[in-house]
N, C-alpha and C positions, 0 to 999 in steps of 0.2 A: 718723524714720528716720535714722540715722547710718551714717555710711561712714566709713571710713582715708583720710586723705587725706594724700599726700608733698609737698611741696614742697622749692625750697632757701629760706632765708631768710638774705639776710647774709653769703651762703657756707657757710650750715651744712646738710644736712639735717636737716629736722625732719619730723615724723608725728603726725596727731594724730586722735582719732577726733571727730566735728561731722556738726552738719545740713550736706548737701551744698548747700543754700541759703541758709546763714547767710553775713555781709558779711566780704569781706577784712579791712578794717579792726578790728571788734572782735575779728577772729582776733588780729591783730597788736599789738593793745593790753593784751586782754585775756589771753589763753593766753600770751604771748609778750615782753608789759610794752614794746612798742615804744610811747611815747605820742609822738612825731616826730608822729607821724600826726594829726590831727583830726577830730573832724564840726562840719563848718561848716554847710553848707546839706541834707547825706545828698540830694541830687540830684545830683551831678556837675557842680557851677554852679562853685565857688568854689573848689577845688584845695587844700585846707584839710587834707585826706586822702591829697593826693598819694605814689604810690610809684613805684621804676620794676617794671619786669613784662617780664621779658624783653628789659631794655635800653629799653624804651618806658616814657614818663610815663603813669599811668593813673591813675583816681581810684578808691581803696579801695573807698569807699559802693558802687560801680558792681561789683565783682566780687564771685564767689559765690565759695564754699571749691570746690566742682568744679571752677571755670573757673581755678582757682589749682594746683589740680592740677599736676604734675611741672614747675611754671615756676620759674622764678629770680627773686626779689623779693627787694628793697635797699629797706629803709627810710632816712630820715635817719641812723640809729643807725649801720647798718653801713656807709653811703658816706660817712659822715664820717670813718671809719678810712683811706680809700683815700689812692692817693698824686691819683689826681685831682681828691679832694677838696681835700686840701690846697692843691694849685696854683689850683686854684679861689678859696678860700678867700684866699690870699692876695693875687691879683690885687685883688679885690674890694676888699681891705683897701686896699691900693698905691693905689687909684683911687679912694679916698674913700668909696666903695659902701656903702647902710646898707640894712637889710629892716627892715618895718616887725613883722612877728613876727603872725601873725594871733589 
């Protein structure tokens, strides 16, 4: 069964037709080439998958293409263009701050 599902992604609209059960995550890797994203543990363990979702951190694995439905989701890709990123980003820098990159 397939459905239309809208979301924004990024700031963009996007549409696209999907099992209404398939995972956020390979929406956004796969349809969409956002690879930020991961599957680390696909239980919700490790944040490996991480997105925000309406301003909230959530883990991809965990959300279905329904429950993404008309939300707002920022992968790495597109919060890295922001200016919060940036201040972000450079603070980090300023302060020695390293990730280790999963």
């Amino acid at each position: 069964m397939m459905e239309v599902i809208s979301f924004k992604l990024n700031g963009q609209e996007v549409t696209l037709k999907t099992d209404p059960f398939r995972r956020l995550l390979d929406i956004i890797r796969e349809d969409f080439d956002c690879k930020g994203a991961k599957e680390g543990c696909g239980e919700g363990e490790c944040g490996a998958c991480a997105v925000l979702l309406d301003g909230r951190l959530v883990n991809s694995c965990l959300i279905t293409a329904a429950m993404a439905a008309g939300k707002n989701i920022w992968t790495i890709e597109g919060y890295r263009e922001t200016e919060r990123f940036q201040l972000l980003k450079n603070k980090l820098a300023e302060h020695g701050s390293i990730q280790c990159g999963f």
